[in-house]
VOKESE-894153 format. One record per residue (C-alpha): residue number from 1; residue in three letters; x, y, z. Coordinates in steps of 0.05 Angstrom, whole numbers, plus 5000, padded with zeros to 4 digits. Example, Ala and Ser with C-alpha at 12.3 -4.5 7.8 and 13.67 -1.06 7.14 Angstrom:
REM VOKESE-894153
> 1 / ALA / 5246 / 4910 / 5156 .
> 2 / SER / 5273 / 4979 / 5143 .
END
This chain:
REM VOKESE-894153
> 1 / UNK / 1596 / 9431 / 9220 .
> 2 / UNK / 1628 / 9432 / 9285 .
> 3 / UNK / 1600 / 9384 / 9338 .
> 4 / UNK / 1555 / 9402 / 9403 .
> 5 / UNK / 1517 / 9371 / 9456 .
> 6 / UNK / 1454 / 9341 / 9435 .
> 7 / UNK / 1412 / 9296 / 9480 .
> 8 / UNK / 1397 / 9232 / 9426 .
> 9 / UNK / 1339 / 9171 / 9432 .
> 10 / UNK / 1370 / 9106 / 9399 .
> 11 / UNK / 1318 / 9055 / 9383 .
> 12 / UNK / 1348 / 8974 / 9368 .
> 13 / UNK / 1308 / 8921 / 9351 .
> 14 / UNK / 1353 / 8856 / 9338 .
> 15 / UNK / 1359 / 8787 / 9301 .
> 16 / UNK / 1324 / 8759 / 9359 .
> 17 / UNK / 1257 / 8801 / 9334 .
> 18 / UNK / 1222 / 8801 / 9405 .
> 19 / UNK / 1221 / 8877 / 9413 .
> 20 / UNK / 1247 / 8946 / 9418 .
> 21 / UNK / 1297 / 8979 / 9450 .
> 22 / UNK / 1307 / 9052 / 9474 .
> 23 / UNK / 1357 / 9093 / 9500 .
> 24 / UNK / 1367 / 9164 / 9509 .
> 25 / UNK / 1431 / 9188 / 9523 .
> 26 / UNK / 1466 / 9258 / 9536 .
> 27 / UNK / 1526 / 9270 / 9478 .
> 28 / UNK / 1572 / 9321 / 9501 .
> 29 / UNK / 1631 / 9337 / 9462 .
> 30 / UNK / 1710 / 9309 / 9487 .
> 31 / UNK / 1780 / 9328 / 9480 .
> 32 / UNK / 1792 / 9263 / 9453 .
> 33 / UNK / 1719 / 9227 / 9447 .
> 34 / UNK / 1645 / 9241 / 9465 .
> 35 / UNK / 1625 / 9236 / 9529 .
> 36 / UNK / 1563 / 9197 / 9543 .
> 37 / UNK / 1508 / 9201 / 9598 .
> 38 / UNK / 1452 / 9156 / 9597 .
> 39 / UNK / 1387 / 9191 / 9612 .
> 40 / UNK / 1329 / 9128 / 9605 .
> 41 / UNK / 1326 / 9056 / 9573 .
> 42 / UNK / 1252 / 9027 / 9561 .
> 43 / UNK / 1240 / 8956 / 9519 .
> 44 / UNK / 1179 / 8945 / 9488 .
> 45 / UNK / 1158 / 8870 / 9467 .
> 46 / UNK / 1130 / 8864 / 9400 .
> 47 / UNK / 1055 / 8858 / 9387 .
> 48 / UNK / 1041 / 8778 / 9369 .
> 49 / UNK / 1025 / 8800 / 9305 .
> 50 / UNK / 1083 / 8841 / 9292 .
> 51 / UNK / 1129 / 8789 / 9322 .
> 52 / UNK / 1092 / 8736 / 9274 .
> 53 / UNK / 1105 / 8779 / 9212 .
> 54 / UNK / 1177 / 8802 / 9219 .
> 55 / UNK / 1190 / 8733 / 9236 .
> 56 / UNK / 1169 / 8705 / 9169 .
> 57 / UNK / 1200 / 8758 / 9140 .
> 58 / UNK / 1269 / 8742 / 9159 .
> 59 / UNK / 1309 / 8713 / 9104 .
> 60 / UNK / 1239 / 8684 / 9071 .
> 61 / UNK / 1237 / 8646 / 9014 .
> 62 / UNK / 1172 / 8674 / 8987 .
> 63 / UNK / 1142 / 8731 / 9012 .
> 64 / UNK / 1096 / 8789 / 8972 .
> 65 / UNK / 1110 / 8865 / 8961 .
> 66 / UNK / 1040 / 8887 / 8996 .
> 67 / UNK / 1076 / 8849 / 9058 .
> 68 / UNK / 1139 / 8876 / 9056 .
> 69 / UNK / 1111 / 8945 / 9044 .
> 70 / UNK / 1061 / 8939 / 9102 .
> 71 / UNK / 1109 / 8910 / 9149 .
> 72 / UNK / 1152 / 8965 / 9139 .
> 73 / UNK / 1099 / 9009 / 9160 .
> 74 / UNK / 1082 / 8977 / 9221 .
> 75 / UNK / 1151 / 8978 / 9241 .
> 76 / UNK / 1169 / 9047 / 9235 .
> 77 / UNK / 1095 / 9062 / 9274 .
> 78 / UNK / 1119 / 9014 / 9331 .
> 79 / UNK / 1188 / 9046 / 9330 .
> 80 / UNK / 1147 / 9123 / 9341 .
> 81 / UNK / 1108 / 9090 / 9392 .
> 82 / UNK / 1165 / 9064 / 9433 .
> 83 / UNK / 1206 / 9127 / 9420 .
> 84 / UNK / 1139 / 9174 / 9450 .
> 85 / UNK / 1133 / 9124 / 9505 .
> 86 / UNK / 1198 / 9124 / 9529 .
> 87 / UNK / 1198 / 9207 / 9531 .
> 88 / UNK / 1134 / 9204 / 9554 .
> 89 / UNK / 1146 / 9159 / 9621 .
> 90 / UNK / 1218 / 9195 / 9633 .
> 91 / UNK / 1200 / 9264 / 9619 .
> 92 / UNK / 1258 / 9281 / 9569 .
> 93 / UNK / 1262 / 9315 / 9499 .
> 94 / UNK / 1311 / 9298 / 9451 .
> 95 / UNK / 1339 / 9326 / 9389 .
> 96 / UNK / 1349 / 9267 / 9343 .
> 97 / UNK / 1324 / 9191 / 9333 .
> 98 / UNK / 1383 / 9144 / 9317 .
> 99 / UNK / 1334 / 9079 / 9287 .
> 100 / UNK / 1367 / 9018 / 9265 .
> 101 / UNK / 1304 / 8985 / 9246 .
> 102 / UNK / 1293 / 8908 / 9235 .
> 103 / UNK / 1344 / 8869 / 9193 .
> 104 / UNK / 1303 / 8822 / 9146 .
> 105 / UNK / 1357 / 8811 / 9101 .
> 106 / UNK / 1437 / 8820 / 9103 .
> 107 / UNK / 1481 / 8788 / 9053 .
> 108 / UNK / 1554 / 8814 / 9071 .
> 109 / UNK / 1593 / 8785 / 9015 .
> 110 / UNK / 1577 / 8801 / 8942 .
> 111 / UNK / 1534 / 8742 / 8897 .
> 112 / UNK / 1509 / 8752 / 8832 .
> 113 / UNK / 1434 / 8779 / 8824 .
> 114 / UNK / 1412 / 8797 / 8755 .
> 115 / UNK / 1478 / 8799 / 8719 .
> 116 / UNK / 1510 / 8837 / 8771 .
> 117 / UNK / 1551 / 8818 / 8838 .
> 118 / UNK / 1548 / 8856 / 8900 .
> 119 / UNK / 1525 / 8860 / 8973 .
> 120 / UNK / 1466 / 8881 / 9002 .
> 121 / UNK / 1425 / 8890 / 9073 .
> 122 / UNK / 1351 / 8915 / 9077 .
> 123 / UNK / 1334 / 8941 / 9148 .
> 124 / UNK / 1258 / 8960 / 9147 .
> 125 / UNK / 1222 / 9008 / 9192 .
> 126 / UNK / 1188 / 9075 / 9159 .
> 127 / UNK / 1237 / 9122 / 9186 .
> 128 / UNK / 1184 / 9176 / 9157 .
> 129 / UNK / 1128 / 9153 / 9200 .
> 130 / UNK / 1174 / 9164 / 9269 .
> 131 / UNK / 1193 / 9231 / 9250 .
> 132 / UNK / 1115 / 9251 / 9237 .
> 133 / UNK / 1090 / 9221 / 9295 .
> 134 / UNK / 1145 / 9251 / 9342 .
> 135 / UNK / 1167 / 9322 / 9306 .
> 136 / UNK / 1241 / 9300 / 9305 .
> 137 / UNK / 1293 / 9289 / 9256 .
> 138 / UNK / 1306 / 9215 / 9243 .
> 139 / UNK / 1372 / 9177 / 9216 .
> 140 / UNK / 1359 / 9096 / 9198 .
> 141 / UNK / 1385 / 9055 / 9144 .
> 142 / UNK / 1463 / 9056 / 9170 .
> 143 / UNK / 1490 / 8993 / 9140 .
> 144 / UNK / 1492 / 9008 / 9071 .
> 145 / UNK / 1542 / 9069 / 9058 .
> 146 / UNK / 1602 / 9020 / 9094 .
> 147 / UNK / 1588 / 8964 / 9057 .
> 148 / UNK / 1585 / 9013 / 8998 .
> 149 / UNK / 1656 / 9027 / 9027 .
> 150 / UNK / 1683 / 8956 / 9013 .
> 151 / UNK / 1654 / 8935 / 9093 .
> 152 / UNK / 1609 / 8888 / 9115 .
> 153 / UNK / 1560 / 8935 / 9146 .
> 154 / UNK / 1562 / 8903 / 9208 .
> 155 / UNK / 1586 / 8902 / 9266 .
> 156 / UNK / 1576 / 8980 / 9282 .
> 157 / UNK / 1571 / 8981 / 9358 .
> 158 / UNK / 1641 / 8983 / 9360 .
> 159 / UNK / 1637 / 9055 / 9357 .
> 160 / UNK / 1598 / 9057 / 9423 .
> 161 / UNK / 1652 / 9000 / 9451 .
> 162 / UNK / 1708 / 9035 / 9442 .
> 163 / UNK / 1679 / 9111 / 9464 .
> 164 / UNK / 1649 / 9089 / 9527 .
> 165 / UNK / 1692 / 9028 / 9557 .
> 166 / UNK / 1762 / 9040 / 9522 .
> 167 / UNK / 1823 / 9044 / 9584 .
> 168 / UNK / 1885 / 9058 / 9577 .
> 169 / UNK / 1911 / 9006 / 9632 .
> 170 / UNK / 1856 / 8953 / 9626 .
> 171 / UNK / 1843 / 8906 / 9556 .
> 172 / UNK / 1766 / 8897 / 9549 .
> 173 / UNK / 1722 / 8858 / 9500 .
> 174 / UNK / 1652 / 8873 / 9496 .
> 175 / UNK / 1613 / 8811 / 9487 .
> 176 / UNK / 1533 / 8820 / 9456 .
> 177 / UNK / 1490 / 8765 / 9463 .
> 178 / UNK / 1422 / 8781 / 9420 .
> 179 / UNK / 1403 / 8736 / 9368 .
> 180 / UNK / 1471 / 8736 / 9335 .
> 181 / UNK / 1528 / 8752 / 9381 .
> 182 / UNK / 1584 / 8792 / 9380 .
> 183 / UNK / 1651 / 8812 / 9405 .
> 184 / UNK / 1693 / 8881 / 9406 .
> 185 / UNK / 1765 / 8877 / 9442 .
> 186 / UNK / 1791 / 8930 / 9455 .
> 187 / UNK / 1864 / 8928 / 9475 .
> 188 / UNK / 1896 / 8968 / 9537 .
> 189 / UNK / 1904 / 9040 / 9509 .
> 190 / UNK / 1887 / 9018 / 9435 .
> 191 / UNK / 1871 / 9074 / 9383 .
> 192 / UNK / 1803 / 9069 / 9346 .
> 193 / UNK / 1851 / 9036 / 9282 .
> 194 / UNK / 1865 / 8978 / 9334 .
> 195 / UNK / 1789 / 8961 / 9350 .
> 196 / UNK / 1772 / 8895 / 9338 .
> 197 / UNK / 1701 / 8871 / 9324 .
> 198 / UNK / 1664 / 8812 / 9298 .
> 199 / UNK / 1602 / 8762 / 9294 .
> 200 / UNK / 1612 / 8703 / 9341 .
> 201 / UNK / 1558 / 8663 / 9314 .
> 202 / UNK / 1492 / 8648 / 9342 .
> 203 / UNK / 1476 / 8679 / 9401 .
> 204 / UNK / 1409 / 8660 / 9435 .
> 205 / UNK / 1382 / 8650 / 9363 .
> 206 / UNK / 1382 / 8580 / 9356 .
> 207 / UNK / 1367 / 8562 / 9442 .
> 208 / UNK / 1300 / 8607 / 9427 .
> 209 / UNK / 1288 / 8577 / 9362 .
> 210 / UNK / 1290 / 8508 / 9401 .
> 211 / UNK / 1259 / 8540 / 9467 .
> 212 / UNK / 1192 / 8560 / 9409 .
> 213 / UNK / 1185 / 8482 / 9388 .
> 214 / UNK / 1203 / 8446 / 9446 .
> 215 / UNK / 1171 / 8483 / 9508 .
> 216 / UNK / 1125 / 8530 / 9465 .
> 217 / UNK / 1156 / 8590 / 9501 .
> 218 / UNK / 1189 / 8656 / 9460 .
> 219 / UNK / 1261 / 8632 / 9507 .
> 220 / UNK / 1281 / 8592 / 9556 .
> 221 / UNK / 1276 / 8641 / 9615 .
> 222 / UNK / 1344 / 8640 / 9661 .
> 223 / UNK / 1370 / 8582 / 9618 .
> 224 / UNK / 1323 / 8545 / 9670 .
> 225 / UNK / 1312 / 8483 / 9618 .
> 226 / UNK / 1384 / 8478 / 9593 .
> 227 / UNK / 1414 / 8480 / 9664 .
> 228 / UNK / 1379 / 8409 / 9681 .
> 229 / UNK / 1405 / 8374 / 9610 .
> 230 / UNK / 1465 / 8346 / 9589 .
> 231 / UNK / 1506 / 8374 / 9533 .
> 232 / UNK / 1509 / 8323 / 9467 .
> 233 / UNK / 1592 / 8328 / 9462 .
> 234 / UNK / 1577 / 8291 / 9388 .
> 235 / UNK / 1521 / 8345 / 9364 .
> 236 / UNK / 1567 / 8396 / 9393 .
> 237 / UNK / 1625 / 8383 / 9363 .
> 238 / UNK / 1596 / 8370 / 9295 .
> 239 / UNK / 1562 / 8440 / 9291 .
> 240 / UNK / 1630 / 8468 / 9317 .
> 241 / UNK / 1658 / 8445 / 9240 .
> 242 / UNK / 1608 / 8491 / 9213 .
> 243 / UNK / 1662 / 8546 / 9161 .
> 244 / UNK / 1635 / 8600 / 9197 .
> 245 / UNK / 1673 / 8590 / 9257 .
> 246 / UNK / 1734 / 8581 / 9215 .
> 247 / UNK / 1732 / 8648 / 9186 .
> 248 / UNK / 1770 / 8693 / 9197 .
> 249 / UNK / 1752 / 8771 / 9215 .
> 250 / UNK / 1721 / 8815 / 9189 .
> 251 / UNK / 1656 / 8775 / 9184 .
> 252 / UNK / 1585 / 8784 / 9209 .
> 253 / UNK / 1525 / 8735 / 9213 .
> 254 / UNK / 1452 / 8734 / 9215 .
> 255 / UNK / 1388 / 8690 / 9206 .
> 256 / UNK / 1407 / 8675 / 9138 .
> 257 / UNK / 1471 / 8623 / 9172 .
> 258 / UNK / 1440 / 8612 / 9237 .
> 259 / UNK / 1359 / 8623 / 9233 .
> 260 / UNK / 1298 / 8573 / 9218 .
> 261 / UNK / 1334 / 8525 / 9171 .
> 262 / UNK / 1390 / 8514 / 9218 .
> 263 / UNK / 1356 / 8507 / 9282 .
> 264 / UNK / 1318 / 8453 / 9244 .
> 265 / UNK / 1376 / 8410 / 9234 .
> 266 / UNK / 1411 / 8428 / 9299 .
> 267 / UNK / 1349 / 8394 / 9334 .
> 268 / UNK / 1347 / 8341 / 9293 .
> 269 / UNK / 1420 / 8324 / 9313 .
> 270 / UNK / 1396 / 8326 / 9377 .
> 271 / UNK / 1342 / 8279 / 9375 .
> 272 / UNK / 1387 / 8224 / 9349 .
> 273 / UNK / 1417 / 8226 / 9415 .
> 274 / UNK / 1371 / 8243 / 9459 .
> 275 / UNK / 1292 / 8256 / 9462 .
> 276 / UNK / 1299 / 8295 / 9521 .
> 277 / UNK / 1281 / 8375 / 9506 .
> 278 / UNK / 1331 / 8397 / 9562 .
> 279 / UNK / 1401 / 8358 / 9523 .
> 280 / UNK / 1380 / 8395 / 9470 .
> 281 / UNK / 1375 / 8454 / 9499 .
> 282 / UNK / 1436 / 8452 / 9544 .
> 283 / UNK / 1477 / 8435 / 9468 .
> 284 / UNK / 1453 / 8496 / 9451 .
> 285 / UNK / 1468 / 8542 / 9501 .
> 286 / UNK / 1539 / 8508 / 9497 .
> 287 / UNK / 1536 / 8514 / 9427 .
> 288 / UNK / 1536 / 8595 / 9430 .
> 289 / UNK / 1585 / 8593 / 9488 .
> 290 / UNK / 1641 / 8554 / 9452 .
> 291 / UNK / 1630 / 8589 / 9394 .
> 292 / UNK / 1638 / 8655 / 9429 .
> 293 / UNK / 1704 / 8624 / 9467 .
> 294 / UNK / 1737 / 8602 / 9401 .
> 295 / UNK / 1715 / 8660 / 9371 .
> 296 / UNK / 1750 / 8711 / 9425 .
> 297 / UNK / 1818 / 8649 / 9435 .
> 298 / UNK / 1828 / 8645 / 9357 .
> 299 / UNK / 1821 / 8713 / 9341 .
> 300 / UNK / 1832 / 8770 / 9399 .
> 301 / UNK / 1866 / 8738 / 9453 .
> 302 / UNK / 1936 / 8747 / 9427 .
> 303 / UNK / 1916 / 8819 / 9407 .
> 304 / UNK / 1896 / 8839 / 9482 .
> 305 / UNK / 1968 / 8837 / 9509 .
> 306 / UNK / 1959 / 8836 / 9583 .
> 307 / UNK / 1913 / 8805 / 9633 .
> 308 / UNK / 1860 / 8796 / 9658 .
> 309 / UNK / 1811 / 8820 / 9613 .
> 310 / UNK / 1744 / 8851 / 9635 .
> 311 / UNK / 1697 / 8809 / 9592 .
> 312 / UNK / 1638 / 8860 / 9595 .
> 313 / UNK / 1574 / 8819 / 9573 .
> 314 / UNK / 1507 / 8849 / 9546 .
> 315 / UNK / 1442 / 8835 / 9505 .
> 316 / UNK / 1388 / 8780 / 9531 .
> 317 / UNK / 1448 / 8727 / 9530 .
> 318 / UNK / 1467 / 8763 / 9595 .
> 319 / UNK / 1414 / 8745 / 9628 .
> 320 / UNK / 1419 / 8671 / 9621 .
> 321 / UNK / 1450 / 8637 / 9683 .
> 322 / UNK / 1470 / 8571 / 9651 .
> 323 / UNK / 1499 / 8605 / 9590 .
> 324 / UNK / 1538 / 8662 / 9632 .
> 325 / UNK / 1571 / 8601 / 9676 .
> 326 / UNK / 1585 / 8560 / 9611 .
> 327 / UNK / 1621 / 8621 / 9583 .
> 328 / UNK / 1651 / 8638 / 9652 .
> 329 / UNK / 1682 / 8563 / 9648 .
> 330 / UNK / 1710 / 8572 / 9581 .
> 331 / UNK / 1735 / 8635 / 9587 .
> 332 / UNK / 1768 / 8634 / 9660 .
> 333 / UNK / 1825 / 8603 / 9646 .
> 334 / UNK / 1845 / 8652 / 9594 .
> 335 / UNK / 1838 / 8698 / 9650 .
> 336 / UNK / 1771 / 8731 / 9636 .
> 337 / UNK / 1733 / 8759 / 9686 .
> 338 / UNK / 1672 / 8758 / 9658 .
> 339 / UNK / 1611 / 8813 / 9684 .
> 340 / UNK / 1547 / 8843 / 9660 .
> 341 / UNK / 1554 / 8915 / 9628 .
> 342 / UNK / 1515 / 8936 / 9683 .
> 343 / UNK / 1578 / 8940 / 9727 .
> 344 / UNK / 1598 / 8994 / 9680 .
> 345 / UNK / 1546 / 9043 / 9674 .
> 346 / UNK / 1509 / 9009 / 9615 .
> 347 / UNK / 1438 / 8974 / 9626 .
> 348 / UNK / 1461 / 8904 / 9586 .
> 349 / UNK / 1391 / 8920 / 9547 .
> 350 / UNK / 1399 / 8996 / 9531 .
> 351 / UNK / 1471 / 8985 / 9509 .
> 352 / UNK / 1454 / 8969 / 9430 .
> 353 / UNK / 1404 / 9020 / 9432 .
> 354 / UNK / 1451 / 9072 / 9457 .
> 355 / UNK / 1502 / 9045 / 9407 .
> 356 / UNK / 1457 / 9077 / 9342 .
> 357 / UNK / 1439 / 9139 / 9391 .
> 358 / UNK / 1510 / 9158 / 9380 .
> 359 / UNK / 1516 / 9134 / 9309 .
> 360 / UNK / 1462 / 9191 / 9289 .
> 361 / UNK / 1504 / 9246 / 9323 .
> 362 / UNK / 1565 / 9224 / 9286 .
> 363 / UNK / 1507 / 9225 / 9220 .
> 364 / UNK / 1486 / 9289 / 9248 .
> 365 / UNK / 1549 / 9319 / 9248 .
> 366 / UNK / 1579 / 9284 / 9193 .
> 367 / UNK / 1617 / 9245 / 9217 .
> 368 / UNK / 1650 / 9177 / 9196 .
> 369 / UNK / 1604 / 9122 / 9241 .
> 370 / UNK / 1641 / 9061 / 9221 .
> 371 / UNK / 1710 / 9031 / 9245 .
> 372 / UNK / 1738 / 9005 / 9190 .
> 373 / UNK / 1784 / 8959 / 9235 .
> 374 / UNK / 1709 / 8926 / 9254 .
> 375 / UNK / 1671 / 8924 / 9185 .
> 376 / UNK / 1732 / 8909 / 9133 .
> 377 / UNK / 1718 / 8978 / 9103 .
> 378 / UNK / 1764 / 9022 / 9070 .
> 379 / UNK / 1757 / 9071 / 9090 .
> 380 / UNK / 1710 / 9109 / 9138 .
> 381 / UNK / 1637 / 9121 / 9121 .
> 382 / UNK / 1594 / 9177 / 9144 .
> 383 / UNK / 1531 / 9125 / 9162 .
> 384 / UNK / 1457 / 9134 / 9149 .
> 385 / UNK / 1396 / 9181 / 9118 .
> 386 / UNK / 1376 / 9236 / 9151 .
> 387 / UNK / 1283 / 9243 / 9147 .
> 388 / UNK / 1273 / 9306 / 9169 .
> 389 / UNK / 1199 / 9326 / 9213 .
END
């Protein structure tokens, strides 16, 4: 099937679980890569409800099959919602819904489960119930068919990384900040095969997660609350031992290293320092900026070659003052200069959403959607299922 121009919704809802995201972009077809035009970007919070269920969901220990089932319902009525929305108020038509749905599970390295070891990933949201409600075709579940190709299934916004912000004179790492954070460096002039892309750690997982007990808000808004604490050096660098951060890449991350149970004993750590909610907060928000600076010194600074570096910064991270100027402190002097995607054409919210937008037209056209470089893979994977209308 030869390729074409297709106009393409994306819909992302992350590890963070506060909403949805949706972008509709404009796909034309490059000499050497797509060419992308964003069209409109809406975000929709999650009901309380919702938010409530997916939330104990996540990585649970017990849960029931009439919940799962039901939840997976809601979510892929929420998802048409947002979609219809988001035409709605813009006044666009698209030919295609690119859906990641909502990650409940994702264990990237095989384990043994009934006397068999493998990986698996569950992403739920009725991918049937968007395609009824808005009379287009839908592709969802992406993860599985790379890690069914020796990946990880994650990270796949690479793709989107390198088609849109790639330069031939200029090395660039794209750094997401959603629940779980992430990094893509991309070289000056590197070929998709030199792409490199990986979980950081947590990203605003465990400050929100401390933001819901301590100030009973969904997030610190601005970083307001960690900008008047100190940072507990001791906490900090005892979490910073954690093997995670010792591994090396390919590896991804999720609420299964970083969710409920960990956030638990991070603030405990913190409260045999200090009682005060702000310290705790401000380790946190240092705790996700070190992370992300080891992460990008250890790993892809010696691959970028020259500097400076545009260190292009998206997801709700972004928009959290004291975290940006922690990770503008850390990363300066390896001559970063660090910026919202904004800058660059890309709404710092719409860019994930836009990411699986252009995943579906690789589907669509069958295309390989992953970067093995990114996942571990071996190969590449044409991503996803296709539910028609």
């Amino acid at each position: 099937m030869s390729a074409r121009a297709m106009t393409v919704a994306g819909v992302m809802s992350g590890t963070s679980a506060d909403g949805v995201d949706v972008a509709v972009i404009r796909i034309a077809v490059g000499r050497a890569r797509p060419r992308l035009t964003l069209l409109a970007h809406e975000s929709f919070p999650y009901p309380a409800a919702l938010r409530r269920a997916v939330l104990a969901a996540m990585n649970a220990g017990e849960t029931s099959t009439c919940e799962l089932a039901r939840l997976n319902w809601r979510l892929g009525l929420a998802y048409a919602e947002a979609v219809q929305a988001t035409l709605t108020r813009h006044r666009v038509t698209v030919e295609l819904v690119g859906c990641h749905g909502q990650t409940l599970y994702h264990q990237a390295r095989a384990a043994q489960y009934a006397g068999r070891s493998f990986a698996c990933t569950w992403q739920a949201g009725e991918a049937a119930a968007i395609a009824a409600a808005t009379g287009i075709p839908v592709v969802s579940n992406f993860r599985p068919a790379d890690m069914l190709a020796g990946g990880q299934g994650a990270p796949l916004a690479p793709l989107l990384d390198y088609v849109l912000f790639a330069d031939a004179r200029r090395g660039r790492v794209l750094q997401n900040i959603g629940g779980i954070a992430n990094l893509t460096a991309l070289p000056a002039g590197a070929s998709a095969a030199q792409v490199m892309a990986f979980d950081t750690g947590p990203g605003n997982m465990v400050m929100d997660g401390l933001a819901q007990e301590l100030l009973g808000k969904q997030f610190d808004r601005n970083g307001a609350a960690a900008a008047r604490g100190a940072v507990i050096a001791p906490v900090l660098e005892r979490m910073m031992r954690n093997p995670y951060f010792a591994l090396k890449p390919p590896r991804t991350a999720g609420r299964e290293q970083f969710g409920r149970e960990y956030a638990a004993a991070f603030l405990a750590a913190c409260r045999r320092h200090s009682r005060k909610p702000e310290d705790a907060l401000a380790t946190a928000a240092a705790l996700t900026a070190e992370s992300i600076a080891q992460s990008y010194q250890r790993f892809a600074h010696v691959q970028m070659k020259s500097t400076p570096v545009d260190y292009i910064v998206s997801g709700g991270g972004a928009r959290n003052a004291t975290l940006m100027a922690m990770l503008a402190q850390r990363l300066g002097p390896l001559r970063c200069e660090l910026s919202a995607s904004e800058k660059f054409g890309m709404p710092a919210a719409a860019k994930e959403a836009a990411a699986f937008a252009l995943l579906a037209w690789h589907t669509w056209h069958r295309l390989p959607g992953n970067l093995p470089a990114a996942t571990g893979a071996k190969r590449g994977a044409i991503l996803g299922q296709v539910t028609y209308a």
